[in-house]
C-alpha positions in Angstrom: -2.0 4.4 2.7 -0.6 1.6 4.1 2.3 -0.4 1.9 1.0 -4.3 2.1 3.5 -6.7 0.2 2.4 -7.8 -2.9 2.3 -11.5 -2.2 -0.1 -10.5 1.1 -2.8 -8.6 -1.0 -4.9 -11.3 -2.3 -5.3 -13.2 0.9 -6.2 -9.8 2.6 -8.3 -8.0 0.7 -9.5 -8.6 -2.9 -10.2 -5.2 -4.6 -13.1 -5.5 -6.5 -13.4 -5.2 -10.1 -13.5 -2.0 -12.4 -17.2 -3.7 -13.5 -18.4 -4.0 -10.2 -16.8 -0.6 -9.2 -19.2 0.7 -12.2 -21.9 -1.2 -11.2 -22.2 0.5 -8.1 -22.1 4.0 -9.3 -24.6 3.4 -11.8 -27.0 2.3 -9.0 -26.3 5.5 -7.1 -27.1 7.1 -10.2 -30.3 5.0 -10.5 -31.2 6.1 -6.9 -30.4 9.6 -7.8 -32.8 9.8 -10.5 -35.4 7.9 -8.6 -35.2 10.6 -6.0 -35.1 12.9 -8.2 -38.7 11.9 -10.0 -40.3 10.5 -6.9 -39.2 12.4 -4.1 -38.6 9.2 -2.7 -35.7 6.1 -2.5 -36.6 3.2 -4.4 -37.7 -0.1 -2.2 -35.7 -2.4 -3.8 -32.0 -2.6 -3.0 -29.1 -2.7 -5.3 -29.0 -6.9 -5.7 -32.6 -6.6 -7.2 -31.2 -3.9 -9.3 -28.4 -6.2 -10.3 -30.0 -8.9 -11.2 -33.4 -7.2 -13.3 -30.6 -5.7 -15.1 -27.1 -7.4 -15.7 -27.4 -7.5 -19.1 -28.2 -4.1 -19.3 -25.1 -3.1 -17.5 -22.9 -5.3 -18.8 -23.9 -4.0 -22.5 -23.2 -0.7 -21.1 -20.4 -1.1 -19.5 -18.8 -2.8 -22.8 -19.9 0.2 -24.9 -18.5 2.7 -22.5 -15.1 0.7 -22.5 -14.6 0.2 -26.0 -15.5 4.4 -26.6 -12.9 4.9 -23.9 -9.9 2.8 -25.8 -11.3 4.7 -29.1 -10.6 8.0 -27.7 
């Protein structure tokens, strides 16, 4: 890996968030289980996912963080 400077990061590359870094595995899960049932990908792509379920996820995700810092 290459050592970027600290003050050089953010203007180069913005890592994204431990949320959004969740997000996306739980759609790959999603498509997973969709494959999984119907032999088939869904036909809808991961922004309609998103947004039919935010809430969702973000519930999630805030259980699943607090059972982590309870452990």
């Amino acid at each position: 890996m290459i050592n970027i400077p600290e003050e050089f990061r953010s203007t180069l590359y913005e890592e994204p968030s431990e949320f959004r870094c969740w997000c996306n595995e739980m759609w790959m899960r999603h498509k997973d289980e969709i494959f999984v049932w119907e032999q088939k990908l869904p036909e809808y792509d991961s922004t309609y996912y998103f947004r039919k379920h935010r809430w969702m996820l973000k519930k999630m995700f805030q259980e699943e963080q607090k059972e982590q810092k309870n452990d």
